[in-house]
N, C-alpha and C positions, 0 to 999 in steps of 0.2 A: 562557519556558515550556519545559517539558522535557518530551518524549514518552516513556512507558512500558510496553512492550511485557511483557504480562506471560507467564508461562510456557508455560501453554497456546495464548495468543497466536503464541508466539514457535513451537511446535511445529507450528504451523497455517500460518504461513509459511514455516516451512522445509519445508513438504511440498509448497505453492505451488510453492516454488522447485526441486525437483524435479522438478514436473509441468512447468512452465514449461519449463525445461531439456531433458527429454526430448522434448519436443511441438515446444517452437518452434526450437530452437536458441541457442546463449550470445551472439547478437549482438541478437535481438530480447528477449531475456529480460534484457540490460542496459540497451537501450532504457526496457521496461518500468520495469525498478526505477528507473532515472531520473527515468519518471514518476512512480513512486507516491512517491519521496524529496520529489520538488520539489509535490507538494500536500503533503505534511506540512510542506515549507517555510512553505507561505502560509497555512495554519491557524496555525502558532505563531508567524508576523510581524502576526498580525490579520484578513489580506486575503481571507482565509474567515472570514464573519463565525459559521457554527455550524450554518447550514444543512446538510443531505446534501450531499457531493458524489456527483454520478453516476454515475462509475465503481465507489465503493465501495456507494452505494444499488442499482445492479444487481446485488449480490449478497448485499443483506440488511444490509448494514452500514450502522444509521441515528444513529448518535451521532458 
């Protein structure tokens, strides 16, 4: 399964990563994308079966 970030997507997170960057600093803002890479890991190996996860459901993200 291949994940597909589409443009406006992709515009929304690189503004993320900005805010992240100025707010937290490059050590916990690499933490972070760590995390958010390694759930998109277990969505596309199955181990999220389709439900919300919760980090992305606390902010509106329900697919």
């Amino acid at each position: 399964m291949t994940t597909i970030i589409l443009p406006d997507a992709q515009e929304d997170l690189l503004s993320l990563q900005d805010y992240m960057l100025d707010k937290w600093g490059e050590s916990a803002w690499i933490i972070a994308e760590d995390e958010i890479f390694e759930k998109l890991r277990l969505i596309e190996t199955g181990i999220l079966d389709g439900s919300p996860i919760p980090e992305l459901a606390a902010v509106g993200i329900m697919n």
